[in-house]
N, C-alpha and C positions, 0 to 999 in steps of 0.2 A: 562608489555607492552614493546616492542619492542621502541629503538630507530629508528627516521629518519631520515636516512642519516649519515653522520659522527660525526652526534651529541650524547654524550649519553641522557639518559632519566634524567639525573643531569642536564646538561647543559642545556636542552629544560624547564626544571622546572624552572632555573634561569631566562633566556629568557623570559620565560613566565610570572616571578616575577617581572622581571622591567620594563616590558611593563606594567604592571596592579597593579605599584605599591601604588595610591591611589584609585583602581578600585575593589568594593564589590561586584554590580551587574552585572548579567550575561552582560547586556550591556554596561555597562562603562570598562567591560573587553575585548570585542568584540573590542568597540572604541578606548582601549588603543593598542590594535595588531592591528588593521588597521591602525592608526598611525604611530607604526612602521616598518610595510610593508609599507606604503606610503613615509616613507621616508628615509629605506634601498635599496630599490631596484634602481638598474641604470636603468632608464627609456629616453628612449623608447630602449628595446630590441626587440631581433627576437625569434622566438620559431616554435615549429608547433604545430597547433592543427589540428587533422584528418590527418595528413600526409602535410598541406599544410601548406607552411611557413608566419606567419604573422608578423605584428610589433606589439607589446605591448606598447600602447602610454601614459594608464593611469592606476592605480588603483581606483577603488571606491567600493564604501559599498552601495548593493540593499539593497529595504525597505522589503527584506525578512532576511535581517540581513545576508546577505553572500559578503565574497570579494571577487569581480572578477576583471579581468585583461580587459581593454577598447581595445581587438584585431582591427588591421584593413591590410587589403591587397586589393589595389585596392579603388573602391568606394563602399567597403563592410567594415560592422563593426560591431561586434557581443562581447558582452560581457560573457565568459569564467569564472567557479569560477578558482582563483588564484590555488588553490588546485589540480586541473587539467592540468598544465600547468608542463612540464619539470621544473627544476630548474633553476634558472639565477642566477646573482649575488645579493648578499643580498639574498638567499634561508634559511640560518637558522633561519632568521624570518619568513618566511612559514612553514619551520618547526616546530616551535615555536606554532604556529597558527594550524598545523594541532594536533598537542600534548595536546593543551589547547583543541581544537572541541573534540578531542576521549575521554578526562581526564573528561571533564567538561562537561558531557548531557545533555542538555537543548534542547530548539526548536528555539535555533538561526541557526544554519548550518542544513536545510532541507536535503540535499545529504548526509552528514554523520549519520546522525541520521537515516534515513531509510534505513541505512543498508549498501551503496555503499561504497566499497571500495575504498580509494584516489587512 
């Protein structure tokens, strides 16, 4: 498996170990990387999604077990999975998270599981 980003597939394994490090099931491992995407990331940043530039004001975790980013431009608001999203700061624990979705196949990340590429 490829490394993402400037990370190698060492470092994302580590990553991924101390986010989930009293974390057995698939979901208390989901809980322990949204955790730390929740609170690496400098929020609220800009990005674009579709070409148009928004603010990222929040992370959170849908009850489909996916973390998206709480976009807003305007008095529009559309939640985004993280995964989809350019990199910001704190992206090694996105990457971290996308390493653990491809590593570890379960049916918490719907989008990577049926196949789409990040």
């Amino acid at each position: 498996m490829e490394a993402d980003g400037p990370w190698t597939e060492r470092e994302l394994d580590a990553l991924v170990e101390a986010a989930n490090m009293d974390a057995y099931r698939t979901e208390e491992q989901l809980m322990g990387l949204f955790t730390v995407v929740r609170e690496h990331l400098a929020l609220p940043f800009t990005t674009l999604v579709l070409g148009v530039q928004v603010t990222v004001q929040a992370i959170d975790l849908t009850e489909g077990s996916q973390i998206v980013a709480r976009c807003v431009r305007g008095p529009w608001q559309q939640a985004t999975a993280i995964l989809d999203l350019p990199s910001p700061e704190g992206a090694q624990w996105i990457a971290a998270y996308r390493h653990w979705a491809l590593t570890f196949p379960t049916s918490t990340s719907p989008t990577l599981r049926a196949g789409t590429q990040p």
